[in-house]
C-alpha positions in Angstrom: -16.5 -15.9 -15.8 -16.7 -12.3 -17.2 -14.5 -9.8 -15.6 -14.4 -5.8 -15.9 -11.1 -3.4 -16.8 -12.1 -0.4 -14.7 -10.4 2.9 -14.8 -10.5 5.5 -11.7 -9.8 8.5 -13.6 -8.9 12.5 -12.4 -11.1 14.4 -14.1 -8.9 17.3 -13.9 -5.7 15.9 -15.6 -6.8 12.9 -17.0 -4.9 10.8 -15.3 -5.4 7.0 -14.6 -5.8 3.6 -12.5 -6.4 0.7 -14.2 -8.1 -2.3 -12.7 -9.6 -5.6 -12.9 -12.3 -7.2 -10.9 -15.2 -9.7 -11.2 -17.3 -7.4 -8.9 -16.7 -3.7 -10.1 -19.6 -2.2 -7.7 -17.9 -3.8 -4.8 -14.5 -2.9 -5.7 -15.5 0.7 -6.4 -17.3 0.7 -3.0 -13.6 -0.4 -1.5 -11.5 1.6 -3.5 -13.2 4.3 -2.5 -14.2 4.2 0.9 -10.1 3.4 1.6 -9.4 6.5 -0.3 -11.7 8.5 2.1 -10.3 6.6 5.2 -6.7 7.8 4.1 -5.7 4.0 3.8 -5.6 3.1 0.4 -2.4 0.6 -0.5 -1.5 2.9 -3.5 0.3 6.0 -2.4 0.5 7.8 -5.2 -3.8 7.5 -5.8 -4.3 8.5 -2.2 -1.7 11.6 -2.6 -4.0 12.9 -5.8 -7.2 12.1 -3.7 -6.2 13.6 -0.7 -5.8 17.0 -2.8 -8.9 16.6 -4.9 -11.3 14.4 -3.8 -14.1 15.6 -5.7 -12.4 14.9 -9.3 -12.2 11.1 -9.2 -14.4 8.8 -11.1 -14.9 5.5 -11.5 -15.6 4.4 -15.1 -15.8 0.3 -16.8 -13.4 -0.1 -19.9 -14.0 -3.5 -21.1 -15.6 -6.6 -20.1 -13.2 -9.5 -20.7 -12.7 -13.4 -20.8 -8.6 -12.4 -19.9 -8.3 -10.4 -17.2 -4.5 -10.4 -16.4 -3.8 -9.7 -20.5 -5.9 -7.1 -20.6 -5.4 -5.2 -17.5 -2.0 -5.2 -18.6 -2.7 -3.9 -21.9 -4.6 -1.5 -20.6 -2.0 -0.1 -18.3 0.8 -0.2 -21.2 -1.7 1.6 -23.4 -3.0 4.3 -21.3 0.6 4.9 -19.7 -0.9 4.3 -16.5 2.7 3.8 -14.6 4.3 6.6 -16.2 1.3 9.0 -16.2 -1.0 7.6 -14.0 -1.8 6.2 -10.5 -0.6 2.3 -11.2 2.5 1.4 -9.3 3.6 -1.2 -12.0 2.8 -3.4 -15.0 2.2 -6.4 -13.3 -1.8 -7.3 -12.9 -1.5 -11.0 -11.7 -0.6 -9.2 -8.1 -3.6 -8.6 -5.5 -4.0 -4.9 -5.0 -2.2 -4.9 -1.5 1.2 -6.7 -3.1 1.7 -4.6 -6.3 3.1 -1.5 -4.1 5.5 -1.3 -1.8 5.9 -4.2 0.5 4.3 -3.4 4.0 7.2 -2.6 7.0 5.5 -5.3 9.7 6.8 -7.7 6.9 10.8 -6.7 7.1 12.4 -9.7 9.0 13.3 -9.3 12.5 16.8 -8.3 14.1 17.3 -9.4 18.1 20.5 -7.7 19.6 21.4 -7.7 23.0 20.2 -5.1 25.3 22.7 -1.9 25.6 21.9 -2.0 29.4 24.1 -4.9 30.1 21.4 -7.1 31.7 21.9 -9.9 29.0 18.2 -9.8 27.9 17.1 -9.1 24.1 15.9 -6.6 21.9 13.5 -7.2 19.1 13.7 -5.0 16.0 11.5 -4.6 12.7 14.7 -3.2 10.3 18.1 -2.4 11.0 17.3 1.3 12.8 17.7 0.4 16.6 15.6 2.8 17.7 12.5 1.1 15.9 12.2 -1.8 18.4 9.0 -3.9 19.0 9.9 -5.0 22.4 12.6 -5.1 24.7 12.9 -5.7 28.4 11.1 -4.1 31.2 14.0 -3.1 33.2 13.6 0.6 32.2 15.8 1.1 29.1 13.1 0.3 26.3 9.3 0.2 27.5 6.4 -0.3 25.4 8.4 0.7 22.1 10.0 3.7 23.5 13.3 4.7 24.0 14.1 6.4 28.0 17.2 6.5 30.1 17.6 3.8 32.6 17.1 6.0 36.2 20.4 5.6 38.4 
């Protein structure tokens, strides 16, 4: 099956994201509409679009038989990780994995609960006042942190 390389280029500094995809209207249609909705998976894209919006376009390189090879080659040629928008080298990723890891994948901490009542408190990372859930007798509620009332 043929598959594009795409570039989302900023018109004003020439800067670059290289892509692959099998359906480059849809992906452009995604790319973008994340972009717009502030959600887009890579950071340093959404920072440049957040300040320009207007000078981003979406353009087709190549159509290829290798999509992983040439993405890659690509990237390395148009120093899309050094000077660009691409987060790294690797193409075999799906978009949402070549970033930073999300934080609601970190692996969960339980301690016990600093109120001395002996039940548990659930955390995301190793900051204790990030908690999912705790208790309800007062001290943590609802992912906030209050005083226990005397």
């Amino acid at each position: 099956m043929v598959t594009v390389i795409y570039q989302i280029i900023n018109t004003r500094n020439s800067k670059v994201y290289i892509g692959s995809s099998k359906d480059p209207v849809t992906r452009k249609r995604v790319h973008f509409s994340m972009l717009k909705s502030r959600k887009h998976p890579n950071y340093k894209l959404q920072h440049a679009y957040n300040a320009e919006p207007h000078n981003f376009e979406f353009e087709v390189l190549s159509n290829t038989q290798d999509r992983f090879v040439d993405e890659e080659s690509y990237i390395h040629l148009y120093r899309a990780v050094e000077d660009g928008y691409n987060l790294t080298f690797n193409a075999v990723l799906p978009p949402s994995r070549k970033g930073i890891p999300p934080t609601n994948k970190l692996p969960r901490v339980q301690r016990l609960c600093d109120c001395k009542c002996g039940g548990f408190v659930t955390f995301r990372s190793s900051n204790p006042k990030r908690f999912i859930h705790g208790h309800n007798g007062n001290r943590y509620v609802h992912g906030k942190y209050s005083k226990r009332p005397r």
